[in-house]
VMD Tcl script that draws the C-alpha trace (Angstrom):
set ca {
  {0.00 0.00 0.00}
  {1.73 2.90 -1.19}
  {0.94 6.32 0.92}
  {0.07 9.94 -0.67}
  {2.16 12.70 -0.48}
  {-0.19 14.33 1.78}
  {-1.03 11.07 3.92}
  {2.86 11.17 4.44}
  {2.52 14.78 6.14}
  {-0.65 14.11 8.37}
  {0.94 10.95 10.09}
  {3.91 12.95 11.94}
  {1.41 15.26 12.52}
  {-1.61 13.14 13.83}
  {1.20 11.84 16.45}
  {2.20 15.24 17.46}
  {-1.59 15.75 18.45}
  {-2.01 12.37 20.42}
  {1.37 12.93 21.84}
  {1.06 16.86 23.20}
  {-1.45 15.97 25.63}
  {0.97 13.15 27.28}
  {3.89 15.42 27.27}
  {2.05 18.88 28.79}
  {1.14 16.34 31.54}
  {4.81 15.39 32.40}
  {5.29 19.31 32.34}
  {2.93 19.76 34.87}
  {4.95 17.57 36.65}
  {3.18 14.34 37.52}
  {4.05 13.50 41.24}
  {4.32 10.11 42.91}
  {4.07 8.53 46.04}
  {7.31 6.79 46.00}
  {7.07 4.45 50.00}
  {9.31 1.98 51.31}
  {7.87 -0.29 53.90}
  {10.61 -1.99 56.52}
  {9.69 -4.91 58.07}
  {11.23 -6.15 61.28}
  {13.86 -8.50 62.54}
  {11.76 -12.33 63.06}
  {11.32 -15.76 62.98}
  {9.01 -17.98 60.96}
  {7.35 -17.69 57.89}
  {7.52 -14.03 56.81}
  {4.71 -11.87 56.74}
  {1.88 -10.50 54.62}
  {1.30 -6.98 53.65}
  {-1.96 -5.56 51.84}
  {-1.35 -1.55 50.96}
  {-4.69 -0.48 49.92}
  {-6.10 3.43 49.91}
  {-9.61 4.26 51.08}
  {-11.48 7.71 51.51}
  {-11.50 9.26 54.62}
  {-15.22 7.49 55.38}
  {-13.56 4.36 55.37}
  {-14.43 2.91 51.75}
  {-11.98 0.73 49.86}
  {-10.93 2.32 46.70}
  {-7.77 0.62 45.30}
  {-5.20 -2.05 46.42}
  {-2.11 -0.83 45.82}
  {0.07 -4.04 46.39}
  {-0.39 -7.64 48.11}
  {2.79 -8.48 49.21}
  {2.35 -11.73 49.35}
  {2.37 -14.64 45.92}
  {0.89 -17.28 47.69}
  {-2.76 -16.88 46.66}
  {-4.21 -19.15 49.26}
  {-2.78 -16.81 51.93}
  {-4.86 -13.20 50.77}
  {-7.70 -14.85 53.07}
  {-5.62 -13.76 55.81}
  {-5.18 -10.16 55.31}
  {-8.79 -9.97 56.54}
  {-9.50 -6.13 56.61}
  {-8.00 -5.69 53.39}
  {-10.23 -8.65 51.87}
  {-13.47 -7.13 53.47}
  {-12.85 -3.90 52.04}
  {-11.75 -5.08 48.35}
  {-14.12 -8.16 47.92}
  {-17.24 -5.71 46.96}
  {-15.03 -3.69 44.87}
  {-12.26 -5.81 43.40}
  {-14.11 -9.13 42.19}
  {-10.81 -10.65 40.63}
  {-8.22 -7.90 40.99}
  {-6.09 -9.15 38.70}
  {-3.64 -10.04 41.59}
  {-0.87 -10.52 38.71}
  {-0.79 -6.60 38.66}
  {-0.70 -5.87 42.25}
  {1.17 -8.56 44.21}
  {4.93 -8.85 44.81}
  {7.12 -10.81 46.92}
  {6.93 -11.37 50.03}
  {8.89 -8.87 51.95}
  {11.28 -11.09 54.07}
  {12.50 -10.87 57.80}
  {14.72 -7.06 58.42}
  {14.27 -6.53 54.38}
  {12.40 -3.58 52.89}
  {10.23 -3.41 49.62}
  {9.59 -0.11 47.35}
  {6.15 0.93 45.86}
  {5.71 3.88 43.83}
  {2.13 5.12 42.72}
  {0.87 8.10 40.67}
  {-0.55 10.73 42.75}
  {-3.46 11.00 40.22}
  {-5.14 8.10 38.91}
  {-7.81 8.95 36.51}
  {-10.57 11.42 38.40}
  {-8.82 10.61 42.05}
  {-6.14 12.82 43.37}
  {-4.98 11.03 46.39}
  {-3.70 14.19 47.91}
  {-6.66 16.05 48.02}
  {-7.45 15.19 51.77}
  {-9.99 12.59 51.30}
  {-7.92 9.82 51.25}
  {-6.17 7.17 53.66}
  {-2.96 4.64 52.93}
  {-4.17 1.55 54.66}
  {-1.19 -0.78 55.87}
  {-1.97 -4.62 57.32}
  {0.37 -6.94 58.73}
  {0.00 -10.98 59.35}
  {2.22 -13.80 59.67}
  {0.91 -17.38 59.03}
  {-0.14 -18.91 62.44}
  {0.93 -15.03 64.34}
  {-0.11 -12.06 64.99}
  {-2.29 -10.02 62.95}
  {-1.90 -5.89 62.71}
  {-4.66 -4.08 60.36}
  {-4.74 -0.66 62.08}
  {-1.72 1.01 60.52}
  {-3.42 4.12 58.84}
  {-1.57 6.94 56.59}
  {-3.73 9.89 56.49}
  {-3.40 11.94 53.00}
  {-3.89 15.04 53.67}
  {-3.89 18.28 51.36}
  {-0.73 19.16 53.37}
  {1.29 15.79 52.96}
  {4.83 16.17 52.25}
  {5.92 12.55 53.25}
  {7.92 11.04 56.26}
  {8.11 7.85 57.57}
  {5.32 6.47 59.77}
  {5.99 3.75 62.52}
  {3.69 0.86 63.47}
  {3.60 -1.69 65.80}
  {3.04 -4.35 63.16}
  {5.47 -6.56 61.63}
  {5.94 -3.37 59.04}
  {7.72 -1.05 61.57}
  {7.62 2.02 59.49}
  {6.61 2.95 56.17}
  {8.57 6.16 54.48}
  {6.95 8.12 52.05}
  {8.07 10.96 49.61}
  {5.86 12.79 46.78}
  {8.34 13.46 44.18}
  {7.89 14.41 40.59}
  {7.31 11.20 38.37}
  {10.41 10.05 36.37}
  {10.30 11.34 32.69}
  {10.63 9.17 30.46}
  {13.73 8.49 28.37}
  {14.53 10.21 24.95}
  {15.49 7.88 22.28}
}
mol new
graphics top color blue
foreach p $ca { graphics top sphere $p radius 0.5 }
foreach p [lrange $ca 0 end-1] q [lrange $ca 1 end] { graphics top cylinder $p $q radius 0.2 }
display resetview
């Protein structure tokens, strides 16, 4: 199929047009929440860690991560199962779990600020954080509220994730090739 002369001019510029709206965007500079979550020194099988947000009513509205591969263990992490089962049918748990964060080891997340219509820093959301180890303890009240203020920190718990640090920082640009 052999183009016209004028075909040949409207393609560079069709992709200029679907392009300009991506790249004023990344000028506006995108932010992330870039965490780290630490989990403490232990023993035994290593623990389980749902990161979901909610609004500041308490409704689920996105998990974030399932630490965790092992399927058959998600029934734990009992708060963050209530909250997502209504919402999240089949989450797709390919997307949003990870390994499981072992025994003094810490695991990164990073998460776009704004995610279609949601701005998670517009003060009426929380970062939800729960903790359980097979046969152990089981923390689900670690709470980040996201204020209009946030800047970041880190935030301590009592759970077997002993603090979770958080920056907002402006997203990575992509490379130029």
């Amino acid at each position: 199929m052999s183009l016209t002369r004028q075909t040949r001019w409207m393609l560079p510029a069709l992709a200029a047009s679907l392009l300009l709206p991506v790249l004023a965007a990344r000028a506006d500079g995108d932010r992330v929440l870039q965490m780290t979550f630490a989990v403490r020194n232990g023993s035994g099988d290593n623990p389980m860690v749902a990161v979901w947000v909610e609004s500041a009513e308490g409704e689920f509205v996105k998990t974030l991560r399932v630490f965790s591969k092992t399927l058959a263990y998600h029934r734990d992490l009992t708060a963050w199962r209530f909250k997502s089962k209504a919402s999240e049918k089949d989450p797709g748990y390919d997307a949003i779990t990870g390994a499981t964060i072992k025994w003094g080891r810490q695991a990164s997340l990073t998460v776009p600020v704004k995610t279609g219509d949601r701005d998670l820093l517009d003060g009426s959301y929380v970062l939800r954080i729960e903790s359980r180890k097979f046969n152990g303890q089981h923390y689900r009240t670690f709470k980040i509220p996201l204020t209009k203020e946030f800047a970041g920190g880190k935030f301590e718990d009592a759970g077997y994730v002993a603090s979770v640090e958080v920056a907002v920082k402006d997203a990575p640009k992509p490379e130029a090739k």
